[in-house]
C-alpha positions in Angstrom: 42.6 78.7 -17.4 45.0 81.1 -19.4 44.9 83.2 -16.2 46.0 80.6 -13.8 48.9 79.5 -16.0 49.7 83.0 -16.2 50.0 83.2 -12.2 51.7 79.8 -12.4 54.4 80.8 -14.9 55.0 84.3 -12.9 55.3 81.8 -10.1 58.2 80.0 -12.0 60.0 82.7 -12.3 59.8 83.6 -8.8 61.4 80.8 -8.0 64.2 81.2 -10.3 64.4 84.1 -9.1 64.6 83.3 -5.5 67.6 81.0 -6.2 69.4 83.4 -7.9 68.8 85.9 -5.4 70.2 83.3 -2.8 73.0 82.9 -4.8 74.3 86.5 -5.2 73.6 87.3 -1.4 76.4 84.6 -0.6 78.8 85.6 -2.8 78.2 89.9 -1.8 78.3 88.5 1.7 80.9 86.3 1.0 83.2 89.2 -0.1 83.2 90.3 3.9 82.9 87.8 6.0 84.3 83.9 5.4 83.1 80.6 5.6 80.0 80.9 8.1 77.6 79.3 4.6 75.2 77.4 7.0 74.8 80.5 8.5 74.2 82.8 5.6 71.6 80.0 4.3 69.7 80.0 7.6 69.5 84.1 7.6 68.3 83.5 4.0 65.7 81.4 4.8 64.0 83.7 7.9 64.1 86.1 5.3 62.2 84.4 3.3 59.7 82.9 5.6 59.6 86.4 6.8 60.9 85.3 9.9 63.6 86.9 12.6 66.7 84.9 13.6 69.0 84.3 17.1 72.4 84.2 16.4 74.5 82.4 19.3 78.4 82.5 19.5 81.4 83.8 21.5 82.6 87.2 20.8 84.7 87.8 17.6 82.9 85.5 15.3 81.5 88.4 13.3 78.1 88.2 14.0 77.4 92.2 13.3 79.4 92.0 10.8 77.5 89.1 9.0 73.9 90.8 9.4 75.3 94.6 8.7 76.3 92.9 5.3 73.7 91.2 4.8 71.6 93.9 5.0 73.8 95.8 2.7 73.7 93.2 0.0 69.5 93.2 0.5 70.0 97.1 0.1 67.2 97.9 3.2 67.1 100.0 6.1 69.4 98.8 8.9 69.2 99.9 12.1 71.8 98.0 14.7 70.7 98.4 18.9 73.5 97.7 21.4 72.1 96.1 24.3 73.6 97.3 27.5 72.1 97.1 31.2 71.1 100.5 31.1 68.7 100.1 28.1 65.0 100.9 28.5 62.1 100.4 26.8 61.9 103.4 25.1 65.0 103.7 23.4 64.0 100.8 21.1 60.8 101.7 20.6 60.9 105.3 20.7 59.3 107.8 23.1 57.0 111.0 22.8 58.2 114.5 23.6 56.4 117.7 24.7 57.0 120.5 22.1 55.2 123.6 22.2 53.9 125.8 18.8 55.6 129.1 19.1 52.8 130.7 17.3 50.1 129.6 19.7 51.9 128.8 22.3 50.3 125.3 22.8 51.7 122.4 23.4 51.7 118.8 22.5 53.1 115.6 22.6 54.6 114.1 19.4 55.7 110.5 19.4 60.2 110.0 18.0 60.0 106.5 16.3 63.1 104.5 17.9 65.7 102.8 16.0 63.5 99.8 15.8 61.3 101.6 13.0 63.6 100.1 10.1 64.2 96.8 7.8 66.6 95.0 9.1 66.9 95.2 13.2 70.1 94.1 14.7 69.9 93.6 18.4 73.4 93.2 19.1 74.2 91.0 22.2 70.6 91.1 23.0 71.0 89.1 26.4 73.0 91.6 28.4 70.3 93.9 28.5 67.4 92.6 31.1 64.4 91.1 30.2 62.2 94.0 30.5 63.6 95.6 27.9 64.1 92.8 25.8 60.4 92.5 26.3 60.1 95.5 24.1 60.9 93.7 20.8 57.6 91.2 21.5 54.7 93.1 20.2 57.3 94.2 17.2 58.4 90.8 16.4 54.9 89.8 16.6 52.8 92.3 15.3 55.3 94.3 12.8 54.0 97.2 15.1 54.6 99.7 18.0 52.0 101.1 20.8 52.6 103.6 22.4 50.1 106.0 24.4 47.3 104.5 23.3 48.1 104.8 19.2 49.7 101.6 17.1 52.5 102.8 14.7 53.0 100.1 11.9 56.5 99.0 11.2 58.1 99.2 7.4 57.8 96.4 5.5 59.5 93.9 5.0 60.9 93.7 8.8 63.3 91.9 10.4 65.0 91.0 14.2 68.2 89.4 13.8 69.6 89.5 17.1 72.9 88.2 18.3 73.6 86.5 22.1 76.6 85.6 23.8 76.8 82.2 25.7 74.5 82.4 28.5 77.3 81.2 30.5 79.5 84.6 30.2 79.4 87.1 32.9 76.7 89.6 32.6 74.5 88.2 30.6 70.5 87.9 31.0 68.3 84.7 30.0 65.9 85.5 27.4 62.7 84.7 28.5 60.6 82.1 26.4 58.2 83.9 25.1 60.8 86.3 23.1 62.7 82.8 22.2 59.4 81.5 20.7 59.2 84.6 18.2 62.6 83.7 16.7 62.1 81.2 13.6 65.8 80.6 13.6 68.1 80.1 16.6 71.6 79.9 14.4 74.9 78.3 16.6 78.0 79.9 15.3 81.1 78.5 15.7 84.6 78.7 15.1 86.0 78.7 11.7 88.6 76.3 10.6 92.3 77.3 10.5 92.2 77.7 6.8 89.2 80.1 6.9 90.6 82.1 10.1 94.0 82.4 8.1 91.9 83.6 4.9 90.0 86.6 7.8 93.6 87.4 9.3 94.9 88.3 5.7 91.6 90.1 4.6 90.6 91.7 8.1 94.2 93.6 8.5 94.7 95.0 5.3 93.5 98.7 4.1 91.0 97.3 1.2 87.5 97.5 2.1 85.4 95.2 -0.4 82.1 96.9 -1.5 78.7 95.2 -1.3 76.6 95.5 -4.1 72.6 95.2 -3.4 71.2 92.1 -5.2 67.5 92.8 -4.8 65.0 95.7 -3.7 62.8 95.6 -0.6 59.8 95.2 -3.0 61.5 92.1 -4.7 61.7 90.5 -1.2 58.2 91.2 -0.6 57.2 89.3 -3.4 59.2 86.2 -2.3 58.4 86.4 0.8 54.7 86.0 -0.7 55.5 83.4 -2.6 57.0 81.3 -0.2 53.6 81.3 1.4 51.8 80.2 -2.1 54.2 77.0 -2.2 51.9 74.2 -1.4 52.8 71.4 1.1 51.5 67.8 1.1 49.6 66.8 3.7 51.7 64.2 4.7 55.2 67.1 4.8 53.1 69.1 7.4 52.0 66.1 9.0 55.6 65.1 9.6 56.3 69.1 11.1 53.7 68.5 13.5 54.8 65.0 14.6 58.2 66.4 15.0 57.1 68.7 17.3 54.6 66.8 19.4 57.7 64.7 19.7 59.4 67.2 22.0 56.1 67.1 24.4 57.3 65.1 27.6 53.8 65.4 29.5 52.1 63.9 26.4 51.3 60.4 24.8 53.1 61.5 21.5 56.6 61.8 23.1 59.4 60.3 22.0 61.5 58.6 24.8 64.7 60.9 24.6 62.2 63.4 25.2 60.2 62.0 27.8 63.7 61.4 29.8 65.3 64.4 28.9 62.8 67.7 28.5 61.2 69.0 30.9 58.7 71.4 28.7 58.5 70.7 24.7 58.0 73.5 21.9 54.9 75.0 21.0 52.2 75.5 17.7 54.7 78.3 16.6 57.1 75.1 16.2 55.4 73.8 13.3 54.7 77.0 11.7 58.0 77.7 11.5 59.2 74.3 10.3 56.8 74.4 7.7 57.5 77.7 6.5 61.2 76.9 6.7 61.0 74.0 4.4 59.2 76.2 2.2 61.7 78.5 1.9 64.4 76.0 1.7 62.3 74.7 -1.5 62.3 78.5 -2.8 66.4 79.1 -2.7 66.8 75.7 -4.5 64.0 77.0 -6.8 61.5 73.8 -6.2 58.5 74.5 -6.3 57.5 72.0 -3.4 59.5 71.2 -0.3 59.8 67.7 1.2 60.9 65.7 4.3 64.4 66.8 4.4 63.4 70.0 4.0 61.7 70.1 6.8 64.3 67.5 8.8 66.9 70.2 7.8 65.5 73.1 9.9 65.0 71.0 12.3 67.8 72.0 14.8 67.2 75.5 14.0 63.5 75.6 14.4 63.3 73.0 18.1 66.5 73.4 20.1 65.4 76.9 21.3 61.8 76.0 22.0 62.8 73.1 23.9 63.4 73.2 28.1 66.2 70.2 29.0 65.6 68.8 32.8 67.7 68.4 35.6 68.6 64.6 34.1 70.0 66.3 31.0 71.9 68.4 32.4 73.6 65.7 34.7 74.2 63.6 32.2 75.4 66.2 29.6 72.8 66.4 27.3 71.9 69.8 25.7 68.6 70.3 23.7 70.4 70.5 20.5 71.1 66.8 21.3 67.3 65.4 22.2 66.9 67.4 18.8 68.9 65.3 16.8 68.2 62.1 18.2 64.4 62.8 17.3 65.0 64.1 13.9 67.1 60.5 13.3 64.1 58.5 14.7 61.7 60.3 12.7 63.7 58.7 9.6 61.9 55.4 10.9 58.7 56.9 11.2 55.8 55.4 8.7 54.6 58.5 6.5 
């Protein structure tokens, strides 16, 4: 018994400390890049849940310079991959190379690790490079690992993809295809500040002061969060509601709702619930409760479907986008017997 509470009280403090942790990564982030709090909250929470994010907005709207910071104020390894055409495979992963012993004169191949052997990935503008070498992040998201030539290289921990994507709509830009979407917890929608926060950037942005970023917590401190996020329990009836949610998105099934029967032409997947679950939890963790509830889970809702989720050819006549079939099942759900 004394050894339970024990666990339970280091518990507690975890989840003070998690809040506070929350707390001093907006305001070291804060210091560089303003407004965009939804945003900061939702990296904070893939963290977390140990989870990688999408990051969707125009040009400008300081997406690298959101995660760079971030990563800076988490004090880990950041590595940042600009996507061009011309990418391949291998110069994400890394490749092996022939060297040769001068001594003996024999030769051998010795694998470089790639940029994507670090903490915090940024896979800037990750949809103008063609799916093939997009596909080179699965087995990484995935896995937290790299194969190559037959041998498996594990991936430091903790590990992260936060990627960034223009509008698909832009010239020269590549769909991702959906089995890289599914391994993003997160897909995060940036948009434009408001005129008093873009005032606030065009006064900080164009002078000569630089503000520092202090690191709030170690990579080993995260490690434990992330851990405890996992060891916050869930009532049966919160992870009943994730899975309803999602089953909800399902057009060729009995469980549909009718926005989504009418307007989807493929639904999201198991990984769906995961990751609302998980992202409830860790929602619970930054407020330092030590159990999340429905409006946790309601709340990472957009977040967690609208990239999972395939619109048909009536919503796009009619102007709906899957961020909209999203919403109007998360406000039927609010009907919905527990």
């Amino acid at each position: 018994m004394a050894e339970a509470a024990t666990v339970q009280d280091r518990d507690l403090e975890l989840l003070a400390d998690a809040a506070r942790m929350a707390a001093d990564v907006r305001r070291e982030v804060g210091k560089r890049v303003i407004g965009q709090r939804e945003i900061v909250d939702g990296l904070l929470l893939a963290l977390l849940a140990n989870g990688h994010a999408l990051l969707v907005g125009v040009p400008g709207l300081a997406k690298t310079l959101l995660v760079s910071t971030l990563a800076e104020a988490l004090d880990l390894e950041f590595s940042r991959i600009q996507f061009t055409p011309d990418l391949m495979p291998t110069d994400i992963t890394g490749t092996e190379v022939m060297e040769e012993d001068r001594a003996s004169g024999t030769r051998a191949f010795r694998f470089v690790k790639g940029p994507v052997f670090a903490n915090v990935i940024l896979a800037d503008e990750i949809n103008r490079t063609p799916p093939k070498t997009q596909a080179a992040l699965l087995q990484s998201m995935q896995e937290h690992a790299v194969t190559a030539a037959g041998h498996t290289y594990q991936l430091p921990a903790p590990f992260f993809v936060l990627a960034t994507q223009n509008p698909i709509e832009q010239e020269g830009t590549y769909p991702l295809p959906e089995a890289q979407l599914d391994r993003f917890m997160f897909e995060l929608r940036i948009g434009y500040p408001s005129r008093e926060e873009e005032e606030a950037v065009a006064l900080q942005t164009t002078g000569s002061h630089i503000p520092e970023v202090h690191p709030v917590v170690s990579s080993q401190r995260l490690i434990e969060l992330q851990a405890l996020v996992r060891r916050i329990p869930v009532a049966p009836s919160v992870a009943a509601l994730a899975v309803r949610l999602v089953r909800a998105t399902r057009p060729e099934t009995g469980e549909a709702s009718s926005v989504a029967t009418r307007y989807l032409a493929w639904g999201a997947g198991p990984r769906a619930s995961q990751a609302l679950v998980l992202g409830a939890k860790a929602r619970a963790a930054v407020r330092g409760e030590p159990v999340p509830t429905f409006d946790d889970v309601r709340a990472v809702g957009p977040s967690v479907l609208a990239h999972r989720v395939v619109p048909s050819f009536e919503a796009e006549a009619d102007g709906i986008s899957a961020r909209d079939v999203v919403a109007r099942i998360l406000d039927e759900s609010r009907n919905w017997n527990p």
